[in-house]
N, C-alpha and C positions, 0 to 999 in steps of 0.2 A: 504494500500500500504506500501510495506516495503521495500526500500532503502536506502542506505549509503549516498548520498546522494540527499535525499529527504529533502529538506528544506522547512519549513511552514507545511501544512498539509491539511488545507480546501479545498475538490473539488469544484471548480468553475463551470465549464462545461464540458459537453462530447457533443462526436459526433461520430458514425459508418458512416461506410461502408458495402461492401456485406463482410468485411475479418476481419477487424479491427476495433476497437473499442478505442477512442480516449479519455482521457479526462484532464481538465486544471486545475492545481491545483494554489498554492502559492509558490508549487516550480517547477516549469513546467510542461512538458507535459508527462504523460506517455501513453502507451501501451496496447494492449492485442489482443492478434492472436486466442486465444482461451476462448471467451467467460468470461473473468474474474478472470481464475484462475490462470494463473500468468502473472504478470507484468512488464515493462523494460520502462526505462527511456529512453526518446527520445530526451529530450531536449539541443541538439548536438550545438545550437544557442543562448541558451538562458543561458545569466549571474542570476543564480538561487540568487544571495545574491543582485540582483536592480531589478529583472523582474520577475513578476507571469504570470501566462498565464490565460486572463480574457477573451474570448473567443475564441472557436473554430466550425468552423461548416463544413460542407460536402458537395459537387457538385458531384455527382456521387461518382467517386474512388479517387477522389483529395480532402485532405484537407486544411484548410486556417484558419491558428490563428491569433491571434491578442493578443501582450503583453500588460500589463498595466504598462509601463514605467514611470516613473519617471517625467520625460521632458515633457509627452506629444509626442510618437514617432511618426510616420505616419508610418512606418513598418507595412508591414502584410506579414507575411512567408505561404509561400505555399508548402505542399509537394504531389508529386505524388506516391510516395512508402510507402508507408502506416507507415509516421512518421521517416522515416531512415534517410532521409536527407530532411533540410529545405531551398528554395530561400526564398530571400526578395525580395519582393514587395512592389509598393505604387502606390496612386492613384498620376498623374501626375499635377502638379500646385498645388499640398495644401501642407498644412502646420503639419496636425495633423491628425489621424482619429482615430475617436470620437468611433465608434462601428460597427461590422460589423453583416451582415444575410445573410443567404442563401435561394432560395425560387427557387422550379425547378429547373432551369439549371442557375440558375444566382447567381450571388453573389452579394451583395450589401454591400456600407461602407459610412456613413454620414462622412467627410471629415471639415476640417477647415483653414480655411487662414485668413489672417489679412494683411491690407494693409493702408497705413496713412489715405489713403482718404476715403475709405469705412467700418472702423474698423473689428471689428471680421464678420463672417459669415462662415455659417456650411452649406453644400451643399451634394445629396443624388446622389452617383455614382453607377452603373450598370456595370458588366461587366460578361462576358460569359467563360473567358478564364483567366483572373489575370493582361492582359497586356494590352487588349482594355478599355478604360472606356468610358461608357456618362455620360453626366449629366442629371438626370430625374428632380431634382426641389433642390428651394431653402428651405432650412430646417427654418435657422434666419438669420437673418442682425443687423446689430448695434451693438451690445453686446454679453456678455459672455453666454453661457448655465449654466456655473458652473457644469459645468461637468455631469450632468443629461440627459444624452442620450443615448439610448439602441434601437436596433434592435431586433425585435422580431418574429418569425413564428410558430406561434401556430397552424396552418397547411400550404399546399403547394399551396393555391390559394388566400392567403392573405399578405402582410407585414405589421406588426406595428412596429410604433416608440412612444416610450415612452420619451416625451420631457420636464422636470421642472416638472415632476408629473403626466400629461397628456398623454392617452394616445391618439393614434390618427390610 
């Protein structure tokens, strides 16, 4: 990929559609309308010198990144034009999301909140659309993951989650 700028360089992930081909680098998100031969920077949202783009995945013709912020964001940008323009999104009552996956028609994001009385806990939200969520289950309680959680679809009739090393 060759951009002005393009800051960092490592591709993180990708993700198509039936038009576009997506994918997430260290300096955000770029493009391709034609199969890979050329490229255009999309990342119209994204502060390229505090946020890389650590994944992206696909619901049909809508895609859904998730930056690896700084902070710890709970942001996950959605766009329906294949990258042109980004909303922000989040999962309603948390604090953080941890990682997201796509599997079918669903989008899924393990989420994090912390509260005096029940300390940290990481919780696995569902949604169809970006703006409905459930909640399908508790991921931890008590404590910190340290950051070791990923969402995985290594195909369309399974989710894994990779938690402290384990996969599950």
């Amino acid at each position: 990929l060759n951009d002005p700028i393009f800051y960092g360089g490592e591709i993180k992930v990708m993700a198509k559609n039936s038009t576009c081909v997506l994918v997430g680098t260290e300096g955000g998100i770029f493009k391709s309308m034609d199969h890979g031969i050329s490229w255009t920077n999309v990342s119209k949202n994204f502060d390229q010198n505090t946020l890389n783009c650590h994944e992206i995945v696909s619901l049909g013709e809508v895609f859904y990144a998730r930056p690896n912020a700084r902070n710890g964001s709970k942001i996950i940008f959605k766009s329906t034009d294949n990258g042109e323009s980004w909303e922000q999104i989040s999962v309603p009552g948390t604090s953080w999301t941890q990682t997201i996956g796509a599997m079918s028609n669903t989008l899924y994001a393990v989420c994090g909140t912390y509260s005096m009385q029940d300390g940290n806990q990481g919780k696995l939200y569902a949604s169809t659309n970006g703006t409905d969520w459930t909640l399908k289950t508790s991921v931890w309680s008590n404590g910190w993951t340290g950051g070791d959680c990923e969402l995985y679809t290594f195909n369309q009739n399974k989710l894994y989650l990779k938690l402290q090393g384990n996969l599950y």
